[in-house]
N, C-alpha and C positions, 0 to 999 in steps of 0.2 A: 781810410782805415778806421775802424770802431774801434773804439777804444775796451781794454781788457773788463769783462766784468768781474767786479767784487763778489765772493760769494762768504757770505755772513754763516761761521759757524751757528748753527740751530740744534736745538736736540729733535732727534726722531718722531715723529707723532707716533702715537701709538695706533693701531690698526682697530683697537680695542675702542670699543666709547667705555665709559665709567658705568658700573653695571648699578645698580642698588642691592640694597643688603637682602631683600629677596629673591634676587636671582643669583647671587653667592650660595643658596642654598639648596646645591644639583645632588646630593647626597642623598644617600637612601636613608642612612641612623649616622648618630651622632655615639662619642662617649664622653665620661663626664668623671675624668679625674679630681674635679674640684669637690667631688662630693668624698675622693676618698676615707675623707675621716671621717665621716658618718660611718663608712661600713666597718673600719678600725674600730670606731669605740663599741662595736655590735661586737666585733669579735674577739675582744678584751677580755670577754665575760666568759670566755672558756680558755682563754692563755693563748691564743690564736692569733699570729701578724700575719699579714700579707703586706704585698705593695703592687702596686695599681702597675700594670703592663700596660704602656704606653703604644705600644706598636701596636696596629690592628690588624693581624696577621690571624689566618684558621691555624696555619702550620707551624708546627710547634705544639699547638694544645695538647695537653694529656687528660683533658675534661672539658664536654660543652654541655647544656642544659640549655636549651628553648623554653621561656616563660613569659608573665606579664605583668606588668605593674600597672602602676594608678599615674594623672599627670596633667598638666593643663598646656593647651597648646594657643598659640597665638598666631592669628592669619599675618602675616609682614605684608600683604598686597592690600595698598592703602586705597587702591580703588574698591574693595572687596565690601559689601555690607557686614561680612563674618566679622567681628571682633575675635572671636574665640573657642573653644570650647574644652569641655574635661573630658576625658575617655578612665575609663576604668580598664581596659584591653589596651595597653600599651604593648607591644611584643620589646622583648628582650635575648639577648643570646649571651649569656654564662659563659667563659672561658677560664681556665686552670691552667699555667704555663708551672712548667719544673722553677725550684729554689722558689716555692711560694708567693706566688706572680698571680693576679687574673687582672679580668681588662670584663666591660660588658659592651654591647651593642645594643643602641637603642634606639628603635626603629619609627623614623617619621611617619605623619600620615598627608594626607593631602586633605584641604579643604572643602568642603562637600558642596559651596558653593563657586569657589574660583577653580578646583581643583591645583592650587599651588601646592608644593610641598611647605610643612610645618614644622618645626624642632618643638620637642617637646619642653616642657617643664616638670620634673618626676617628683613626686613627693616623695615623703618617708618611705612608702614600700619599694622606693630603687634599695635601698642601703640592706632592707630587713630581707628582701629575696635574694639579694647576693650574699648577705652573711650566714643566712641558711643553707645554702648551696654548698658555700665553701665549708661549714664545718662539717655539713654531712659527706660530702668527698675527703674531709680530712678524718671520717669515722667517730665524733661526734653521731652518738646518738638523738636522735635528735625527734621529738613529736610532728605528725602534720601541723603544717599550721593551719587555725583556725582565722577563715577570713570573713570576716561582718558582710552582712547585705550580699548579695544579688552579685555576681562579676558582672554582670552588664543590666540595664533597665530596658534597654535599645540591641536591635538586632544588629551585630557587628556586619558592619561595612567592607566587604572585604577588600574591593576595588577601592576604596579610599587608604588602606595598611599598605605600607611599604614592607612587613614582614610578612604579610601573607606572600605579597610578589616575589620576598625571597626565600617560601619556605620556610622561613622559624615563626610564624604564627600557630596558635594550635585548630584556629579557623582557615590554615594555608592549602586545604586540600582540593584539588583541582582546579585551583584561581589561575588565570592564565594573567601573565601582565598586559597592563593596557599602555597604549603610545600617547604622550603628552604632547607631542609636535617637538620632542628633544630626545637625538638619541645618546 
C-alpha cells in the first residue's frame, strides 16, 4: 500500500502573467479629476461651481461638446525609439450631468512608430476649454476664444487618434477603425 499523499495548501497561480504598465493601457481616453481645480478656480471668476462627475457614462448627460486641446504624450514601450511627442489636436468630449456635475474624455493616441496606445499629458487648455464650455451652457455670455498659432503645424494623423475612431474628433469624418491585433 502507498502511503497517503500530503497535499500542501498553495494559493492559485494566476492564469494571467504580470502585464507592464503599457499594456494596462487598452483604453481609448482617459479622465482627469485631478485637474479639477484647475477648471474650479476658471469658473470662480463668474460665481460658477461645478464638481467633477466621476462616472463615465453618455446617459445622463444633459450637454456634450466634442473639442481639442493641447498636451504631451509619452510612448510607455520601452523598446520604442519614440520618447514622445506634443499634439496640439488632442480630441476631447465635454459632458454636463444635472445638479452641476461634468466629467471630460480625453482621447488617447497611438504612437506613430510602435503604434501603442498613449495617455496623454494636457496642459492648461484642458481646464480653460472645459470652463468655457460650462459657462457658456450655464448662459454666461461668453466671447470666442482667441487661440495663438496654427491648431496643427502637421497634418493630423487620423489613424493614429483614438477620437477620430470614436467619432468626437473634428478630423472623425469617414475614418474607419484600424485592428491592432487586440479586440
Amino acid at each position: 500500500m502507498s502511503s497517503p499523499t500530503l497535499k500542501l495548501h498553495t494559493e492559485p497561480k494566476s492564469r494571467r502573467q504580470p502585464r507592464s504598465k503599457a499594456q494596462y493601457l487598452d483604453k481609448s481616453w482617459s479622465m482627469y479629476p485631478a485637474l479639477h481645480d484647475s477648471v474650479s478656480h476658471l469658473l470662480e471668476e463668474d460665481d460658477l461651481s461645478f464638481t467633477f462627475f466621476a462616472i463615465d457614462k453618455d446617459k445622463g448627460s444633459i450637454e456634450e461638446y466634442d473639442t481639442n486641446i493641447k498636451g504631451r504624450f509619452k510612448c510607455l514601450n520601452k523598446a520604442c525609439p519614440q520618447a514622445g511627442w506634443a499634439s496640439k489636436l488632442i480630441a476631447i468630449t465635454i459632458r454636463m450631468y444635472p445638479e452641476q456635475q461634468y466629467n471630460a474624455r480625453v482621447y488617447h493616441q497611438r504612437c506613430k512608430s510602435c503604434q501603442r496606445l498613449s495617455q496623454p499629458f494636457p496642459d492648461d487648455s484642458y481646464a480653460e476649454r472645459i470652463a468655457y464650455r460650462l459657462k457658456k451652457w450655464s448662459g454666461i455670455e461668453m466671447d470666442l476664444p482667441f487661440y495663438t498659432g496654427r491648431e496643427s503645424e502637421r497634418p493630423h494623423e487620423s489613424a493614429l487618434c483614438e477620437g477620430c475612431k470614436h467619432g468626437h474628433c473634428k478630423f472623425s469624418c469617414d475614418v474607419a477603425p484600424l485592428s491592432y491585433g487586440r479586440k
